[in-house]
BALOBA-1460 file (C-alpha; in Angstrom, 3 decimals):
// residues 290
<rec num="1" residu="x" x="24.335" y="4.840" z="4.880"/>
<rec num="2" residu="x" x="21.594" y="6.338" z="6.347"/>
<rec num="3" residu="x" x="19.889" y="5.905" z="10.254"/>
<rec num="4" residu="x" x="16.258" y="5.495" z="9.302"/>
<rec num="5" residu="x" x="13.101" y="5.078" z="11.508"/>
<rec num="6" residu="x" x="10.559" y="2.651" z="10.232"/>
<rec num="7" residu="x" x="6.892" y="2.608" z="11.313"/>
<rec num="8" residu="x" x="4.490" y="0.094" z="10.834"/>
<rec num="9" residu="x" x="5.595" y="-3.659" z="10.168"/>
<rec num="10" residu="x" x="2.474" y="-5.228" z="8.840"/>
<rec num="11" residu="x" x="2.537" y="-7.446" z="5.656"/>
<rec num="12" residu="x" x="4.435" y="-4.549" z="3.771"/>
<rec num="13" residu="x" x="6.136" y="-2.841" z="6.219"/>
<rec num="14" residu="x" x="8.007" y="-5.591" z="7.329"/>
<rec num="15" residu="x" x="9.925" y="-6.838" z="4.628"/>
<rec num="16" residu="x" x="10.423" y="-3.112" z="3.357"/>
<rec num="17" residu="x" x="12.629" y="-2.267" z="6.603"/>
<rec num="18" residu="x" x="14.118" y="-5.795" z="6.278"/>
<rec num="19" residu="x" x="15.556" y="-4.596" z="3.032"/>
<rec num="20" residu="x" x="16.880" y="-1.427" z="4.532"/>
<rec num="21" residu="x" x="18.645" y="-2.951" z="7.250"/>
<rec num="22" residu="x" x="20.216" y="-5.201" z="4.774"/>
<rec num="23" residu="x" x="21.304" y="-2.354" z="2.547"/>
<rec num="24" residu="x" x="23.116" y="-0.966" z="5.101"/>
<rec num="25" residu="x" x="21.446" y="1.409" z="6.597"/>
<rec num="26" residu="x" x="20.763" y="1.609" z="10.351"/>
<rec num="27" residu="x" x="17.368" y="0.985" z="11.167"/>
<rec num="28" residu="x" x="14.958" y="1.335" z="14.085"/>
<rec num="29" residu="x" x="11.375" y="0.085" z="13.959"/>
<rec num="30" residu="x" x="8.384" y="0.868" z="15.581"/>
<rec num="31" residu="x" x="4.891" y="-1.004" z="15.549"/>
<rec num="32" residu="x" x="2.011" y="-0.529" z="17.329"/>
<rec num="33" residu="x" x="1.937" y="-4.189" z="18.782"/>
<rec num="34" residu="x" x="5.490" y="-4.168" z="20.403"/>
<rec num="35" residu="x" x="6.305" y="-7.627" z="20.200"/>
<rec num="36" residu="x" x="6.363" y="-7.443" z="16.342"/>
<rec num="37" residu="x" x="8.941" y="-5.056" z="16.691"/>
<rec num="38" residu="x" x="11.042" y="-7.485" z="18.892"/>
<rec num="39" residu="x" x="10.572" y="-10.232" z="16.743"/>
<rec num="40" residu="x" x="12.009" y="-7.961" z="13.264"/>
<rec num="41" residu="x" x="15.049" y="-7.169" z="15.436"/>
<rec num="42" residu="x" x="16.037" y="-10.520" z="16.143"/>
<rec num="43" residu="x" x="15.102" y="-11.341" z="12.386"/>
<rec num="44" residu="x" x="16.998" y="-8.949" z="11.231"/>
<rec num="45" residu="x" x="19.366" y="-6.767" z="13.844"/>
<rec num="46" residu="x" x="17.886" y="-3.604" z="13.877"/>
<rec num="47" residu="x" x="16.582" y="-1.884" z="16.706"/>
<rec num="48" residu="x" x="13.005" y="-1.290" z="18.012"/>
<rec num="49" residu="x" x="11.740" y="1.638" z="19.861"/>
<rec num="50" residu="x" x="8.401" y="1.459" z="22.147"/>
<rec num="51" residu="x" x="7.430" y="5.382" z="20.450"/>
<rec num="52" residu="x" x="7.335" y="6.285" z="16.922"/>
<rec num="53" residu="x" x="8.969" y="9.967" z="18.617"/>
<rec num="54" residu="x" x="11.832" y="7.565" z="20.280"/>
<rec num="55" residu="x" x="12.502" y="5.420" z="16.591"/>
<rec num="56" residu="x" x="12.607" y="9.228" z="14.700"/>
<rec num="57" residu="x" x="14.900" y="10.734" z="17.358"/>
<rec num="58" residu="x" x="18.401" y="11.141" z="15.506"/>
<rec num="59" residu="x" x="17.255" y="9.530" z="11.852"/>
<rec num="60" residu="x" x="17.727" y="10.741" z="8.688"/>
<rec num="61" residu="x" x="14.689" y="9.413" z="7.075"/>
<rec num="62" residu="x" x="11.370" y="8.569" z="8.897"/>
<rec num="63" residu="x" x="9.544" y="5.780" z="6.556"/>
<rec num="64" residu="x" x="5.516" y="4.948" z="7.821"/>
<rec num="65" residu="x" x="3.052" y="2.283" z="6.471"/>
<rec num="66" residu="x" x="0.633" y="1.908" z="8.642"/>
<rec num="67" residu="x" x="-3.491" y="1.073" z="8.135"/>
<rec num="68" residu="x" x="-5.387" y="4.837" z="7.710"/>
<rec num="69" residu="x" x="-5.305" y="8.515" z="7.992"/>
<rec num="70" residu="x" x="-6.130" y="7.983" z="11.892"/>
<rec num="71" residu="x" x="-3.087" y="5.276" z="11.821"/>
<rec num="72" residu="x" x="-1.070" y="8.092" z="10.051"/>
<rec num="73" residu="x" x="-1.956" y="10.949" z="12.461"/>
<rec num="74" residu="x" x="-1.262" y="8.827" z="15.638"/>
<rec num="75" residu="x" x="2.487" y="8.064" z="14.587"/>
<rec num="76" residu="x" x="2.905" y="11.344" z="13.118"/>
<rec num="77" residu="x" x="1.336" y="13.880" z="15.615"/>
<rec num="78" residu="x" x="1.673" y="14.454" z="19.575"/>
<rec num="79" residu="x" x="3.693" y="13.830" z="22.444"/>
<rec num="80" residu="x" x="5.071" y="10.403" z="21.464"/>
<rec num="81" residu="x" x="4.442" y="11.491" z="17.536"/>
<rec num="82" residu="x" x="7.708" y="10.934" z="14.968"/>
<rec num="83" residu="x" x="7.320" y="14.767" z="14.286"/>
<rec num="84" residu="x" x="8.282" y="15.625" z="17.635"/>
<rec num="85" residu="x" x="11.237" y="13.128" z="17.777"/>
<rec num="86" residu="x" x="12.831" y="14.897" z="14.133"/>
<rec num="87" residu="x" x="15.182" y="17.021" z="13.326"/>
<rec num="88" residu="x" x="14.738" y="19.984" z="11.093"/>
<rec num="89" residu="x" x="15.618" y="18.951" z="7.720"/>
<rec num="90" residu="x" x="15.074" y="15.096" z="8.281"/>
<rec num="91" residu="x" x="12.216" y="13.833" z="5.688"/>
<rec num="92" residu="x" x="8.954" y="11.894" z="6.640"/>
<rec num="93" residu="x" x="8.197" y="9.315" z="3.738"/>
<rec num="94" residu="x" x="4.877" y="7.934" z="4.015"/>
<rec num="95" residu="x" x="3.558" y="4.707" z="2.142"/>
<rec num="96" residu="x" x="0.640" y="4.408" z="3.661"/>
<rec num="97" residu="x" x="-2.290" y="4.857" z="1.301"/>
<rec num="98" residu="x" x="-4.629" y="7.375" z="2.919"/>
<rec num="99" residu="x" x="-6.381" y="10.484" z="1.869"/>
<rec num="100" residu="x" x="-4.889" y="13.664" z="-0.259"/>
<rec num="101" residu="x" x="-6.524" y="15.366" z="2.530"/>
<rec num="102" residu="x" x="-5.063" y="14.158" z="5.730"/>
<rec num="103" residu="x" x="-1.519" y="14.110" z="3.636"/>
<rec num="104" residu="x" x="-1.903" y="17.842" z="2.669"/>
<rec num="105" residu="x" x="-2.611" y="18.611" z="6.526"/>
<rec num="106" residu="x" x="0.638" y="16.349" z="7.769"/>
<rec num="107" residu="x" x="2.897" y="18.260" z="4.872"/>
<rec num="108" residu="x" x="2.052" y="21.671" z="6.413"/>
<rec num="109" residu="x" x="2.238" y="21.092" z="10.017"/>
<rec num="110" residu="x" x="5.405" y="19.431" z="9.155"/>
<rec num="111" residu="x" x="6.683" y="22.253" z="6.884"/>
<rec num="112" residu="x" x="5.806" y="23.894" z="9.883"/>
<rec num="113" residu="x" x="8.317" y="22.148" z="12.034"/>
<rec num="114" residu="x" x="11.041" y="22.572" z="9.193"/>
<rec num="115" residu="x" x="10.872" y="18.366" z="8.449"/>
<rec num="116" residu="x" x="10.072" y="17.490" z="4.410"/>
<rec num="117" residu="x" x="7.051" y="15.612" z="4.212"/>
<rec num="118" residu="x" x="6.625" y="13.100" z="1.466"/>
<rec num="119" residu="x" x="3.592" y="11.058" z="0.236"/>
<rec num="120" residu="x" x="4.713" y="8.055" z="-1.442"/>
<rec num="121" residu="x" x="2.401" y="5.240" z="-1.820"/>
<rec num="122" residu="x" x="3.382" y="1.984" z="-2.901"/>
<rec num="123" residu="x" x="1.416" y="-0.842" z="-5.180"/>
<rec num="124" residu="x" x="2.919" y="-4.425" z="-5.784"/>
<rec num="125" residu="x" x="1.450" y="-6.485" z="-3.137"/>
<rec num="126" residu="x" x="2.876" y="-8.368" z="-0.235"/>
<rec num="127" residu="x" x="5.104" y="-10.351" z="-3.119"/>
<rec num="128" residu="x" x="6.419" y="-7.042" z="-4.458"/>
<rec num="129" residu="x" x="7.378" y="-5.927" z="-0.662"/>
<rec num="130" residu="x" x="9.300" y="-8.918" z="0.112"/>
<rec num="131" residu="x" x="11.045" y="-8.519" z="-3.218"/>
<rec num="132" residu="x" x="11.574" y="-5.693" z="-3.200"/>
<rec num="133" residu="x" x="10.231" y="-4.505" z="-6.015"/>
<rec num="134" residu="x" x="7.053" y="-1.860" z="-5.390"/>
<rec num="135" residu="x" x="6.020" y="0.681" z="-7.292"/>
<rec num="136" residu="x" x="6.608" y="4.355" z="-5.565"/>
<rec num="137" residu="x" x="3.949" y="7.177" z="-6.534"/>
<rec num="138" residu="x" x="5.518" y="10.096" z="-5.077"/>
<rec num="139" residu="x" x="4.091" y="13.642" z="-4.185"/>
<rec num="140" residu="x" x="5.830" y="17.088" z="-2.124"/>
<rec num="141" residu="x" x="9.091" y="18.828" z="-2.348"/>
<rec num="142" residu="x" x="11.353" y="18.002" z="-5.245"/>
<rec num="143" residu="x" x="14.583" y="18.524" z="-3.324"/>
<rec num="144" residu="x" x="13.204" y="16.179" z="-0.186"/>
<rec num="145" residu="x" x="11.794" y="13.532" z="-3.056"/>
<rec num="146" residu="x" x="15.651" y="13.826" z="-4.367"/>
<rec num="147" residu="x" x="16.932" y="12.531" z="-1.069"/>
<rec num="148" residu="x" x="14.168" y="9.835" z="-0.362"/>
<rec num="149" residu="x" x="15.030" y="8.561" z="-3.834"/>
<rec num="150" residu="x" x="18.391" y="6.232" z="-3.045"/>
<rec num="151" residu="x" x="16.771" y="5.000" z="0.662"/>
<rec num="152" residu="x" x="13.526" y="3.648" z="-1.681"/>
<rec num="153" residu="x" x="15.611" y="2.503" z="-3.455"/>
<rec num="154" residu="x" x="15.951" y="-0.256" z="-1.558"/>
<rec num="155" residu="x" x="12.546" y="-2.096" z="-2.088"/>
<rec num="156" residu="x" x="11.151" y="-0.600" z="-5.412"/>
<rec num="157" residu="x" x="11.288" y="-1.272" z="-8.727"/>
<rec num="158" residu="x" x="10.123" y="2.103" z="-9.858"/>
<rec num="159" residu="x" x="9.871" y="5.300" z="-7.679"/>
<rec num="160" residu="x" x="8.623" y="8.550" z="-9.541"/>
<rec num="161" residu="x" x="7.409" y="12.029" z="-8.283"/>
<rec num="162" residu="x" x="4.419" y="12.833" z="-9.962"/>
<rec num="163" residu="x" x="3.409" y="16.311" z="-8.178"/>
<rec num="164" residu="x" x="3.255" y="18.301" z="-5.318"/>
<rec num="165" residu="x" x="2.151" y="16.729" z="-2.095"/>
<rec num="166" residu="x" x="-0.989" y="14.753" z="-2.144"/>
<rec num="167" residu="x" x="-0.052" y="13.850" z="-5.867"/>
<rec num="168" residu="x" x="1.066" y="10.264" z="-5.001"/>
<rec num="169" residu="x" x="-2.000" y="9.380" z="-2.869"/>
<rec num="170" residu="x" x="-4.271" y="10.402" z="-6.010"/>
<rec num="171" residu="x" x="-2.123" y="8.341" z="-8.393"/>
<rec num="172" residu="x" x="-2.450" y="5.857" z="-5.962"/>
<rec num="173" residu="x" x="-6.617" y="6.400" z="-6.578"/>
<rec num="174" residu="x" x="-5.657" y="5.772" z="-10.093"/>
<rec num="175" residu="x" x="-3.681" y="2.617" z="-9.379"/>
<rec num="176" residu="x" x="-7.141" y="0.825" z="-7.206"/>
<rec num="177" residu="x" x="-9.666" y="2.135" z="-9.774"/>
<rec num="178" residu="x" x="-7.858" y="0.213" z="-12.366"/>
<rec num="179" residu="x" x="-7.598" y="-2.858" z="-10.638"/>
<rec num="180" residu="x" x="-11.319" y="-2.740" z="-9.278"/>
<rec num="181" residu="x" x="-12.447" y="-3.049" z="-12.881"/>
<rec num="182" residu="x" x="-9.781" y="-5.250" z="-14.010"/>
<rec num="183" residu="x" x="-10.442" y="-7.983" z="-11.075"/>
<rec num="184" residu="x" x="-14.309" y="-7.714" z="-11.431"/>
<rec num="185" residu="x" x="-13.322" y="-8.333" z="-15.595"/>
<rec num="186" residu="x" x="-11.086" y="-11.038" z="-14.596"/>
<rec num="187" residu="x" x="-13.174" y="-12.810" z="-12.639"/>
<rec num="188" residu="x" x="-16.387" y="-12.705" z="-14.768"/>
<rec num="189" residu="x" x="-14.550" y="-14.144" z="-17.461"/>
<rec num="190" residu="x" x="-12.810" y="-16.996" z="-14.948"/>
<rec num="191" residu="x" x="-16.860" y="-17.305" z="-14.105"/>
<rec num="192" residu="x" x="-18.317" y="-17.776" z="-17.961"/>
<rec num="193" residu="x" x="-14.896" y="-20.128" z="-18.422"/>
<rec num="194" residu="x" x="-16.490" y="-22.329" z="-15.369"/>
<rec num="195" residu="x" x="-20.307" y="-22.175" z="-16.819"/>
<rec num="196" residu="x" x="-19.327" y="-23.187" z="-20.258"/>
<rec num="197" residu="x" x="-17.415" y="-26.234" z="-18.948"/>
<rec num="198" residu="x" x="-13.942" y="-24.922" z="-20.738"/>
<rec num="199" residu="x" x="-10.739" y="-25.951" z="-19.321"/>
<rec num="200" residu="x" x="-10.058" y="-22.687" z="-16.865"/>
<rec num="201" residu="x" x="-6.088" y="-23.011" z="-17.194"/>
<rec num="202" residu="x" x="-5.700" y="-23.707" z="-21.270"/>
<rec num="203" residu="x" x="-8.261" y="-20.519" z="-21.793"/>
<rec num="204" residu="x" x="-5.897" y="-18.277" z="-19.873"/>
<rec num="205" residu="x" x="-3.147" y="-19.960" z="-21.481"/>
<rec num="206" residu="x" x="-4.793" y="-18.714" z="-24.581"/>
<rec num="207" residu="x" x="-5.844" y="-14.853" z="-23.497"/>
<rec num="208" residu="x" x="-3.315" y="-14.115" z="-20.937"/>
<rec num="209" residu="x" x="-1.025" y="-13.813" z="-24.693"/>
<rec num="210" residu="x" x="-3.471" y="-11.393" z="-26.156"/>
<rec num="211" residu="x" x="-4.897" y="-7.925" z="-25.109"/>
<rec num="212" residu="x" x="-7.036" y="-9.305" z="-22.187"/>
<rec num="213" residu="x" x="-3.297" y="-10.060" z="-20.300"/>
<rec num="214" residu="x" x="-2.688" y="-8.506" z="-16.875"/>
<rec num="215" residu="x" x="-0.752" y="-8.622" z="-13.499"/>
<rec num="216" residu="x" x="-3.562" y="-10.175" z="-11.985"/>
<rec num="217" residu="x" x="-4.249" y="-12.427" z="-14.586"/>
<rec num="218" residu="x" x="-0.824" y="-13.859" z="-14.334"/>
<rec num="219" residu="x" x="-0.422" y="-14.017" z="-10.826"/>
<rec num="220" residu="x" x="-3.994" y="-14.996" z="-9.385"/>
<rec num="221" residu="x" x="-5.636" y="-17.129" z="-11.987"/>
<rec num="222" residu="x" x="-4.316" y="-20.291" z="-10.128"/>
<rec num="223" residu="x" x="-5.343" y="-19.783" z="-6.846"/>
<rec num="224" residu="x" x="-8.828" y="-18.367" z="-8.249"/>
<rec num="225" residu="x" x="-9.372" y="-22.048" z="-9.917"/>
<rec num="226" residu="x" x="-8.424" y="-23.488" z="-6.663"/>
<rec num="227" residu="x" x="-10.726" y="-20.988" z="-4.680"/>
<rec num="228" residu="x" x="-8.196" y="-19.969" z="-2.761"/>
<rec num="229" residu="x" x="-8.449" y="-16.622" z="-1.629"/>
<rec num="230" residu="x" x="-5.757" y="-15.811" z="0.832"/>
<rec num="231" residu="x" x="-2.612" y="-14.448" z="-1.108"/>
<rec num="232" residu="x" x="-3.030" y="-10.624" z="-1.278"/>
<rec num="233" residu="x" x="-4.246" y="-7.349" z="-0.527"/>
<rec num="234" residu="x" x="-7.567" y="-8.208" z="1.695"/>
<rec num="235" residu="x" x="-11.190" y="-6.923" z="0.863"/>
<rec num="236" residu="x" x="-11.393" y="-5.462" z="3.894"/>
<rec num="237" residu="x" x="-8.174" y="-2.560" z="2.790"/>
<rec num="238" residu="x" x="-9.763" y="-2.394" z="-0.303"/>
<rec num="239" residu="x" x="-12.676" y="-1.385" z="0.252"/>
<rec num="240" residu="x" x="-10.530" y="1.607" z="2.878"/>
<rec num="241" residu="x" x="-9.231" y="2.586" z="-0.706"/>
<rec num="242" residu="x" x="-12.013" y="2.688" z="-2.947"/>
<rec num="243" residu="x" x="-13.906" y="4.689" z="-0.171"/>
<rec num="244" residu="x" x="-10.925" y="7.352" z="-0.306"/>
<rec num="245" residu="x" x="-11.477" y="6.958" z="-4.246"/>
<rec num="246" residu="x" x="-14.873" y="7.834" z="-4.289"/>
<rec num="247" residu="x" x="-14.829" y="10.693" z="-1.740"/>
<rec num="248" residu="x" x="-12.009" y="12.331" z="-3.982"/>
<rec num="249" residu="x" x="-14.145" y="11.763" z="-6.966"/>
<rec num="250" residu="x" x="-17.125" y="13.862" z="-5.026"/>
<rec num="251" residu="x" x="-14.630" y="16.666" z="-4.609"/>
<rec num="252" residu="x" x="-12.992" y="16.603" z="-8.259"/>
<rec num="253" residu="x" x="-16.299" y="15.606" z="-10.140"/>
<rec num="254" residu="x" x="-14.714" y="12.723" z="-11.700"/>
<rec num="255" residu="x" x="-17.043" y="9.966" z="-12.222"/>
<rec num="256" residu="x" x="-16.149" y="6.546" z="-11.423"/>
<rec num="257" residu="x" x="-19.565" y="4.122" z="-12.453"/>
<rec num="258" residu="x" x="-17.703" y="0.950" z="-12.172"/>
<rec num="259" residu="x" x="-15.219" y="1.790" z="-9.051"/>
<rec num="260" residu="x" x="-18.676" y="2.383" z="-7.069"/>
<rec num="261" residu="x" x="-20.458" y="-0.427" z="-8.514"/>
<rec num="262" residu="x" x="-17.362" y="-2.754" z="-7.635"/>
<rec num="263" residu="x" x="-16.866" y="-1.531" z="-4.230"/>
<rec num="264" residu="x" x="-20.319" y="-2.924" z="-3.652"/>
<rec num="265" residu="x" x="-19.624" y="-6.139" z="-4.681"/>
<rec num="266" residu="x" x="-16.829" y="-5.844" z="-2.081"/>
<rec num="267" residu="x" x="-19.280" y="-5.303" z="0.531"/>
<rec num="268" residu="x" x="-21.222" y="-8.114" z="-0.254"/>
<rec num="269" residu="x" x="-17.622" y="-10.286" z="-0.081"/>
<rec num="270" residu="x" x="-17.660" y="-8.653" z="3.206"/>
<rec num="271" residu="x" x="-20.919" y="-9.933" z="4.324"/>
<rec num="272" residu="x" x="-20.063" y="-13.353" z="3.198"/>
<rec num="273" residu="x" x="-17.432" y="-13.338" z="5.617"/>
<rec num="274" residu="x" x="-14.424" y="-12.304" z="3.262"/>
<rec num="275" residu="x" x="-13.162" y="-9.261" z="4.900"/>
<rec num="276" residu="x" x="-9.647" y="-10.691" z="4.746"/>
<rec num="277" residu="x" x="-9.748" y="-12.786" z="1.764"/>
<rec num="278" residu="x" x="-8.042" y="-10.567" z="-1.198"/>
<rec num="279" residu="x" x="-8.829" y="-8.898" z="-3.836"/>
<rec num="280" residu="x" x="-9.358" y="-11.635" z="-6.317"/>
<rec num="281" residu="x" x="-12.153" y="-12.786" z="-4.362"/>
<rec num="282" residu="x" x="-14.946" y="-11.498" z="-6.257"/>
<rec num="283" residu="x" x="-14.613" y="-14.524" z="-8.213"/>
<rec num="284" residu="x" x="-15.428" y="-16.551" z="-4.408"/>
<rec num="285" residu="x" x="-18.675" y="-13.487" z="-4.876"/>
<rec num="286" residu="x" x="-20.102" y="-14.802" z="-8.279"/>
<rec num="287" residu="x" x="-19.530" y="-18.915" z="-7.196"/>
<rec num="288" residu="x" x="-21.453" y="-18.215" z="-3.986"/>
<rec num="289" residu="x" x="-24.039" y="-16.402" z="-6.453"/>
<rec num="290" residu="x" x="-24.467" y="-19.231" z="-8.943"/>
């Protein structure tokens, strides 16, 4: 058993250090709003610390998910930073999704500092964090990914190293491009369904069988029909994502029609007040449309 340092306890974070702490492993947690971190120890009898350097001081592993690459830098860099807290040798595993950039510059100052420095975003939703059941896209260090391995282990359902470091955040580009189009496809379908007077549940009965099937499909196509739009990954983080997308397409020269086109029909979600609705919203987009 491992003594691990978790920071960041939002909707994801939360449940993944509940599942280390009831692994086994000794955890201490770290959020930026203090009494969250109070209230997970008394949930689940770890301990908090009031610094992300005080939770890394004497762990193994230092796990983050926190919101952006300014989130990242703040628990990762400075006086009070994790980084100054670890040991050489200790490995930084980092779930947040943020840019290849801002990972590329944390895995060299912390190469630096003789700590391993993983990227390893995750993709499941809320559902597949308190499940325990993510998807890991790894990139950095083989030998550090080796150890990281068994502690994810913990909350995923698949963890895999795809590539040096920054190689999990792009994979994790991959992983929102090809929802964006799949929700948008979803939804335009759920809308036609609705125009045409069909019964919304037997025609997904009918396609979710066939090649038009998905994750989303299966999992949101209820709450869609009911217009409910508060069970997932919000508009608001999406759009954070898509932006990272399409800035790493400038650089690569990929191009990425439909990403762009879909991220503006997240900003009009946005402007009809459903920054924190999710994802499947842009069904809510084409309603309010006609």
């Amino acid at each position: 058993m491992a003594n691990i340092a978790f920071l960041g306890l939002g909707v994801m974070g939360y449940p993944m250090a509940g599942h280390l702490q009831a692994a086994g492993h000794h955890v201490t947690v770290y959020n930026r709003t203090a009494a969250k971190a109070k209230a997970w120890s008394q949930e689940h009898g770890g301990a908090h610390a009031a610094t992300p350097r005080e939770a890394a001081t004497g762990a193994d592993f230092v796990m983050a998910c926190v919101g952006n690459d300014d989130d990242l830098r703040a628990v990762c860099q400075g006086a009070d930073g994790a980084f100054a807290g670890m040991a050489q040798d200790t490995v930084f595993v980092d779930h947040t999704t943020v840019s290849a950039k801002v990972t590329r510059e944390l895995y060299t100052v912390a190469h630096a500092a003789g700590v391993a420095f993983i990227d390893a975003p995750i993709s499941g939703g809320q559902a597949g964090a308190e499940n325990g059941v993510l998807s890991v896209m790894c990139g950095g260090d083989e030998a550090a990914y080796g150890r990281a391995v068994p502690i994810v282990d913990a909350y995923s359902r698949i963890c895999r190293r795809i590539g040096a470091s920054g190689a999990g955040q792009m994979t994790k580009m991959c992983n929102q491009i090809a929802i964006a189009g799949l929700v948008q496809g979803l939804s335009e379908a759920m809308h036609f369904a609705e125009k045409a007077e069909l019964d919304s549940r037997a025609v997904v009965e009918v396609i979710s069988q066939g090649a038009a099937g998905s994750w989303q499909m299966s999992n949101r196509y209820e709450t869609m029909i009911e217009d409910h739009f508060e069970h997932g990954f919000a508009v608001d983080w999406m759009r954070k994502d898509l932006g990272i997308c399409l800035d790493a397409a400038n650089e690569t020269g990929a191009s990425l029609p439909v990403t762009a086109l879909v991220d503006q029909f997240y900003k009009e979600v946005q402007k009809q007040g459903g920054g924190r609705w999710d994802t499947s919203s842009l069904l809510k987009r084409l309603r309010l449309l006609g």
